[in-house]
N, C-alpha and C positions, 0 to 999 in steps of 0.2 A: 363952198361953205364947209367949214370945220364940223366932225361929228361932233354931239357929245359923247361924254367918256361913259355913259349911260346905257346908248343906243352901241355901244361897243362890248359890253358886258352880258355874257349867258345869263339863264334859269339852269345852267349843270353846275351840278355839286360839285365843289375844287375839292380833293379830297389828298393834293399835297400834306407833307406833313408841317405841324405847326414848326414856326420859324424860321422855313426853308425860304431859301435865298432865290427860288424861283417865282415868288412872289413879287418881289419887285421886277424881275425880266419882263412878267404879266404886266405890269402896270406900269413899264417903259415901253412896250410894246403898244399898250392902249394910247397912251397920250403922244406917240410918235403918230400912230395912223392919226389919232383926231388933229392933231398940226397939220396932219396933210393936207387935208379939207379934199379929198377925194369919195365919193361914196361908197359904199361896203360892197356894191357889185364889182368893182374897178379894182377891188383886192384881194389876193390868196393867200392863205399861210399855209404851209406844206411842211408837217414833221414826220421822224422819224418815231424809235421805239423806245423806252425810257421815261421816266418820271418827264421828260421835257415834248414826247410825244403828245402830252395830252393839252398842249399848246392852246391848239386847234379850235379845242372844245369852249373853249372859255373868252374867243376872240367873235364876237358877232359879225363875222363877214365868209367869202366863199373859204375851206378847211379842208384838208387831206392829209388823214392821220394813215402815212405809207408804213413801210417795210422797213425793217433792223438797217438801218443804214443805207436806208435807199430813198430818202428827202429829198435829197440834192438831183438826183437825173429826173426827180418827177418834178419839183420849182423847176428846172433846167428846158423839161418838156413842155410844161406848163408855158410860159415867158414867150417861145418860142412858136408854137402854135399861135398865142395872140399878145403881142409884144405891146401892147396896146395896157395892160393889166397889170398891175405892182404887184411882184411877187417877193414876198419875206419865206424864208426857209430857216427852220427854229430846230436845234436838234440837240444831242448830250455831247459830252468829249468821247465817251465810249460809243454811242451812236454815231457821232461823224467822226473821229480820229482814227478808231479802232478797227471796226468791219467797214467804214464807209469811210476809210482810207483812201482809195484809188479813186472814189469820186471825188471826195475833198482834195487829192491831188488835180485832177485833170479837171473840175471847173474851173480853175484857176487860170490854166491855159485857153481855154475856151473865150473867158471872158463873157457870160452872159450877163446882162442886166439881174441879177440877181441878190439880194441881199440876204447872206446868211449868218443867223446867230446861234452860237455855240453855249450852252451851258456848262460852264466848265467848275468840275467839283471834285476832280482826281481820283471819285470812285464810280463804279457801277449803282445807284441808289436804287435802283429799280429791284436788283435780282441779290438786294444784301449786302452792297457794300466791297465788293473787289476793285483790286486796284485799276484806274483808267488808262489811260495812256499816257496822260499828264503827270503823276503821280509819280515824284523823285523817288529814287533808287534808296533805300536804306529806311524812308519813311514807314512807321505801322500804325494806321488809325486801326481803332479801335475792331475794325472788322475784320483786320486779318490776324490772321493767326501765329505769323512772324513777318519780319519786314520786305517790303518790298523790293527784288532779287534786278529788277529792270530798271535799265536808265528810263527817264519819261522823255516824251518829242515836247516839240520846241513848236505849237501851230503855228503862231506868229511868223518865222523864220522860213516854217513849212510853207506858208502860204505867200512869202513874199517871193522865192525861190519859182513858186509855182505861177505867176499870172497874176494874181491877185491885186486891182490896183485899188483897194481903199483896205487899209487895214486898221483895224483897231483894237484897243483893248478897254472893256466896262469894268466896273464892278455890281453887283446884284445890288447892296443897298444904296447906291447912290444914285437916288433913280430917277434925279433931274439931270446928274451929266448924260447917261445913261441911254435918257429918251434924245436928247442932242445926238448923241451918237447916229442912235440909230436912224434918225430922219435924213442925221447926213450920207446914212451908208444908203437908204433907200433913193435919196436927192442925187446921192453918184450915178457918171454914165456907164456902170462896166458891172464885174463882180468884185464886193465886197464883203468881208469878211469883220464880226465883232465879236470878238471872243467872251467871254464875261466869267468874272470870277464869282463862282459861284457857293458858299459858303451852304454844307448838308449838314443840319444839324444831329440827323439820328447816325450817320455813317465814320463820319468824316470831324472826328477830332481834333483835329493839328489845326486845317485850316478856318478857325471859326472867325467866326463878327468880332471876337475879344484879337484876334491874333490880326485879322489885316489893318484894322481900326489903331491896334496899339492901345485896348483897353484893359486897364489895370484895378483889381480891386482888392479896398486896403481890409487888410485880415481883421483889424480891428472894427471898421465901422461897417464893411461891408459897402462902401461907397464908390462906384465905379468911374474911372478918370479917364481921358483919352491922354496918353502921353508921348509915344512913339508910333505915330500911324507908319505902318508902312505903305500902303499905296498913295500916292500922289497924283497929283492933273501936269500931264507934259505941257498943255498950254503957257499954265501957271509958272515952266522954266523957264518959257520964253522960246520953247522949241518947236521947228518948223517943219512939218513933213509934209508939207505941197511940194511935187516938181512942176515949176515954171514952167521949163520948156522938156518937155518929152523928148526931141533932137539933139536935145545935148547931154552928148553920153556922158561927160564928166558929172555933172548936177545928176545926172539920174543913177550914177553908182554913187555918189557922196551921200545922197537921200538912201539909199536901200541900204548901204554900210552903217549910216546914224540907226535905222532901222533895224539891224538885224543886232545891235549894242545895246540898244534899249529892250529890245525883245528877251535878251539875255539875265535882264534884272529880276534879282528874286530874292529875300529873304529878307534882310532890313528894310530896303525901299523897291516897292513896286510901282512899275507908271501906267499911267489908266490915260485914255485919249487917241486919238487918232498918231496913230504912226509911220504912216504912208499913205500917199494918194497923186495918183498921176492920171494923167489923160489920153486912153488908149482907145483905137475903137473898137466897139464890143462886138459880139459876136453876131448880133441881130442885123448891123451893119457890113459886118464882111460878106454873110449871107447873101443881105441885097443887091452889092454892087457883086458878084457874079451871078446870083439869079434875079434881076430886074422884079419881074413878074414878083415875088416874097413881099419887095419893098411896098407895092402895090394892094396887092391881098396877100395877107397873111392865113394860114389854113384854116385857123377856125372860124376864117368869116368869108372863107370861100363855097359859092351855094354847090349845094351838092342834088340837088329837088330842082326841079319845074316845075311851080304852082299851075302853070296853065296848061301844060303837056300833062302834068303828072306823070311825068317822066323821070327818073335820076338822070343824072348831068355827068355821071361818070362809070364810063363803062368796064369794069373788070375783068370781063369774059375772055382778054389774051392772056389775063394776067393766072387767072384757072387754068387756062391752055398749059399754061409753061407747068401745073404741075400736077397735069394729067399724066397718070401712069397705064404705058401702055402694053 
């Protein structure tokens, strides 16, 4: 049975800033878990540190507001101990690009059952607005002091290079494709990655709701018009990023070459939609076909008590031995 979007919602004070584009992330996120129709014990959200850290707080199910870039090996740990439980992991471009690089690289390869969302807004919003990782080379929102001296990374690109078999790209106010997305990134069997362009009102200048939209307003009446969107839906090309057959290597570099083209698009037209997706098996699966015992009990539901002995069930005292100094 489907939650309500009710029974999904805190009593904590959101205390984002007004118009901020993490609001709709919020309320793609609510109405993906209430699609799911799984109950609130059967899900985690696991962020990092950033204006998008505080995820957590505002999602009424199980919540682990972790470390500067350290989301992804706790969802990773998480999943893992009890594979059994849907785990979303919600983080910044600067939170997971930037220090939480090397994990953003290597879950990729991993392939856990994982689904993680990126709030992507090319600055720091949390500590004032510095540039993120994302944030092109020559660009100066209003928060810095001259322009931006660094090329930005490419996640998209990053994460298709890296494992990654479901990849896609949102935007924050479109927050019906949005919620699709993300049900489909949680419904994948592997790790998924959704990026979401994330529009900071107080920081972040260049990329506002008037620039990705293509809204224009006339100096005269003051009337605003949508004329040039630049993000678009890949669906709506007509383009395809499922690989059929995962065994055939042609099809599976022809899908990561359309993918890593599209990933490349930026400034007149943006495309928003899933960009990859293949069928690989994940990490919970490799696990079990060499330790059988995993596939069977998983650790967090392995008893560790003897209600009738009152006894632990597992003894550590060799494990003290080895690091006994003598």
């Amino acid at each position: 049975m489907a939650l309500e979007l009710k029974e999904l919602k805190t009593d904590f004070r959101n205390d984002w800033c007004v118009g901020c584009g993490d609001f709709g992330i919020l309320n793609s996120i609510h109405m993906a878990i209430s699609a799911l129709g799984k109950p609130r014990h059967e899900i985690v959200v696991a962020s990092g540190i950033g204006c998008s850290g505080k995820t957590p707080h505002w999602i009424n199910t199980y919540g682990v507001h972790t470390l500067h870039g350290r989301s992804l090996p706790f969802a990773l740990g998480i999943k893992l101990a009890n594979p059994e439980l849907t785990v979303i992991c919600v983080g910044g471009d600067g939170d997971g690009y930037g220090i939480g690089a090397a994990h953003f690289l290597n879950s990729g390869r991993r392939n856990v059952d994982v689904t993680y969302i990126v709030f992507n807004n090319g600055v720091y919003g949390l500590t004032k607005g510095q540039a993120s990782p994302t944030l092109h080379r020559g660009e100066k929102p209003k928060s810095l002091p001259s322009p931006n001296i660094n090329d930005n990374i490419n996640p998209l690109a990053v994460a298709l290079c890296s494992g990654y078999t479901f990849i896609a790209r949102g935007y924050s106010y479109d927050v019906k494709q949005l919620k699709d997305l993300i049900l489909k990134g949680i419904n994948h069997k592997g790790m998924a990655l959704i990026d979401v362009l994330q529009p900071c009102p107080t920081y972040n200048n260049l990329q506002t709701k008037e620039w990705y939209e293509g809204i224009e307003e006339d100096e005269e009446t003051g009337v605003k018009t949508k004329k040039n969107p630049r993000v678009y839906k890949l669906e709506e090309s007509g383009y395809d990023a499922v690989v059929k057959n995962p065994d055939n290597i042609e099809e599976v570099e022809h899908k990561m070459a359309q993918a890593f083209l599209k990933s490349q698009e930026w400034g007149d037209r943006i495309p928003t939609g899933v960009l990859y997706e293949i069928s690989q098996p994940d990490y919970g699966a490799r696990v079990a076909a060499r330790m059988p015992a995993y596939a069977k009990t998983a650790p967090a539901k392995m008893p560790f008590y003897d209600l009738a002995t009152k006894k632990a069930n597992t003894d550590i005292s060799p494990l003290l031995k080895d690091f006994q100094v003598v």
